[in-house]
N, C-alpha and C positions, 0 to 999 in steps of 0.2 A: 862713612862706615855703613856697610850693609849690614841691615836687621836679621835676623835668622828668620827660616817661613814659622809662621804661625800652626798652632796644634788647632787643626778643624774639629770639633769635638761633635759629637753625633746629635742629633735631636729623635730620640727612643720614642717620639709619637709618631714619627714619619716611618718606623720600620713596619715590613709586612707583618700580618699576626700570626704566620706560621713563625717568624723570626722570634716573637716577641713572645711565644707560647713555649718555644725551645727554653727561650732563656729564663721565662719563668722556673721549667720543668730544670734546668740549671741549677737554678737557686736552691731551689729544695734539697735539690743532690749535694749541694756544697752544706746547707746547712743539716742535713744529718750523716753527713761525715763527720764532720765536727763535735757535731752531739754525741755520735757514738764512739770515739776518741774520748769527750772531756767526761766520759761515764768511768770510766778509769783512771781518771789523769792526765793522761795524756795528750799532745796537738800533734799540728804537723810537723813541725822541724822536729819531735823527741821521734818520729817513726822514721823518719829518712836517716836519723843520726843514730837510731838504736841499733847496737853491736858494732860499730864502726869506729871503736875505742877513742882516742882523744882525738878532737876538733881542729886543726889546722887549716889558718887563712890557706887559701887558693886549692888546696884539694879538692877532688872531687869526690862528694856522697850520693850514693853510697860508692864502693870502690867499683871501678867500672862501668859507672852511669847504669841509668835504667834503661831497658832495650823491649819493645815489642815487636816481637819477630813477623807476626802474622801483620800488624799494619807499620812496621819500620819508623814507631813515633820512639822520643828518646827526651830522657831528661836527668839532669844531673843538679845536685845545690851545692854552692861552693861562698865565700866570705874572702872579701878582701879589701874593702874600704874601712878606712877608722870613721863610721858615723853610729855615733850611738841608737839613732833612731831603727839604725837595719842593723836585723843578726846575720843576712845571708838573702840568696836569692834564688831561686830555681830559672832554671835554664829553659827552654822546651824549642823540640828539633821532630822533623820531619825528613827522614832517607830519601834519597833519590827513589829505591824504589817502590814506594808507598806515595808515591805524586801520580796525577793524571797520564795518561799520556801526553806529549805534545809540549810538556814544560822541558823549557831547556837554560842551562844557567847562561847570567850573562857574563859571570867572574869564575872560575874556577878557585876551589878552596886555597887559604892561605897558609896550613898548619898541617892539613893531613889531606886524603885521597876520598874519605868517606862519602864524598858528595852529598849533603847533609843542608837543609837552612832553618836557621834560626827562626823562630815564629813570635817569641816574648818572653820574655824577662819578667820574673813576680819573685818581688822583693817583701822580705817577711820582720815583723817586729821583734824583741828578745822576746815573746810570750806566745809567739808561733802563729800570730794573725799576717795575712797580707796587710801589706800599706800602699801599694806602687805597682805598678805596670813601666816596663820602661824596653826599648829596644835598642842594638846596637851599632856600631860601626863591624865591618868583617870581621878584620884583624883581632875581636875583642875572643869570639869564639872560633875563628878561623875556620867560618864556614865559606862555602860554598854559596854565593850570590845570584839570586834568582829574583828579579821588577817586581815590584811592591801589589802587583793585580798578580802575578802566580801566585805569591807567597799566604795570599789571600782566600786563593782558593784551597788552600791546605788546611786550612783551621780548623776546618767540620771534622778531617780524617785524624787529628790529634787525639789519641786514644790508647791508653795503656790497659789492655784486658789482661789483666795475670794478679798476681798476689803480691806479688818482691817490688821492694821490699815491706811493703803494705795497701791490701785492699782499699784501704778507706782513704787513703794518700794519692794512691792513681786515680780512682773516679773521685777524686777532689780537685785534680788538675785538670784533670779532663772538662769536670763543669764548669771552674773557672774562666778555663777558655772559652766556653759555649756562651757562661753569664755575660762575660766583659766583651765578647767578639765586637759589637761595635766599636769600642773604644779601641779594642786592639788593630781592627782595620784603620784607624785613623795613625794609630800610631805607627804603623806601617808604610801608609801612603807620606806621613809627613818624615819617616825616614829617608825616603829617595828624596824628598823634597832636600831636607838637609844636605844629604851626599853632592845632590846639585849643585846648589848653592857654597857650599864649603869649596867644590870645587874650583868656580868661577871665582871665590876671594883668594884663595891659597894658591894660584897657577904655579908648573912645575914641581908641585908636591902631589904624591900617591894618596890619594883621599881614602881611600880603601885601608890602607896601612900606618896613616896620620896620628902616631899617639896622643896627639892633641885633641881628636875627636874621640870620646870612646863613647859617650852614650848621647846618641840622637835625641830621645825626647823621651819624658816621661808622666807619667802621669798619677797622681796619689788617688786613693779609690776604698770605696767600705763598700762591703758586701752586704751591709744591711741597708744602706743607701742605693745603692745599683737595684737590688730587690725592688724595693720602692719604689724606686723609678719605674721599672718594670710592671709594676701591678698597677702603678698610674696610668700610664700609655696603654693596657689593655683597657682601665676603664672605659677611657676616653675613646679608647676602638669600640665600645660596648660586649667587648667579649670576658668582664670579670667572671662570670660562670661557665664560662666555654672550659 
């Protein structure tokens, strides 16, 4: 029996400090979202679900997904597994035409035309915290398939500048991405790694379209640990006052 590849996880002292000054600059964004949300009550899942009447597994919230027109990023949260520990998970997608030039897929989409690829998957508790980071196989979002080094280079332009359906929700997703980008590139490069390897045990099955594979790898994560980590690996750069 072939083992499945291993999840490379980052070493956050080895990142540049412009890398590591973003993600600082991340964290803060993430935590006064949050703060200025639970000043009301409120989290993230009550804003992505507020006016979106009752909750059904696999729908998408809000109706329509969310779209930035001027940078082509896009995200929608939907529930469909019976695990207690997840209420749902937000989605996050990048347009064909909000990509570099020069990126070209190497699968064309498996559900629709939108030429679109998935970036990461953040999986939220019932009290509206992230718990997870996780990525997929195609067929799970019937994206359009673009190597694990383009899809990499998209994560910076992931950015929803508008209001809908809530300020504090979009530059909440957006810093997440920014904060966890290293882990999220790992989990990216060890999605192809997977697809590879599924392929060479599974011969004559569509890897791409394999119900059996739906989620690549994933990974559990605290935003107040990620921070941490963060303000450690600057120490150790000697840039804690930069």
């Amino acid at each position: 029996m072939t083992l499945p590849p291993a999840l490379d996880l980052p070493d956050l002292s080895r990142l540049p400090p412009q890398r590591l000054k973003s993600m600082r600059a991340a964290g803060e964004e993430v935590v006064e979202c949050v703060r200025v949300l639970s000043k009301t009550g409120g989290n993230l899942v009550a804003e992505v679900l507020r006016g979106q009447g009752p909750f059904y597994e696999w729908d998408h919230y809000p109706a329509g997904d969310v779209f930035d027109p001027d940078t082509h990023a896009q995200y929608y949260y939907h529930a469909h597994r019976g695990n207690d520990a997840e209420h749902g998970h937000f989605h996050t997608f990048l347009h064909r035409r909000g990509m570099p030039p020069g990126i070209r897929p190497l699968l064309p989409g498996g559900t629709d035309d939108a030429d679109l690829s998935h970036l990461v998957g953040i999986a939220m508790d019932p009290y509206g915290e992230p718990i997870r980071l996780f990525c997929t196989n195609r067929w799970v979002t019937g994206e359009t398939w673009y190597r694990a080094a383009d899809v990499i280079t998209l994560l910076d332009r992931f950015v929803i500048d508008h209001a809908y359906p809530s300020w504090p929700l979009n530059r909440w997703l957006g810093a997440m991405v920014r904060l966890f980008q290293p882990q999220i590139i790992a989990l990216i490069r060890h999605r192809d790694a997977v697809i590879a390897a599924w392929g060479w045990t599974h011969p004559g099955r569509d890897t791409f379209e394999d119900p059996e594979l739906e989620i690549t790898g994933a990974l559990d994560i605290s935003v107040s640990a990620q921070i941490g980590a963060v303000r450690t690996a600057l120490a150790l750069a000697g840039l804690t006052n930069d």
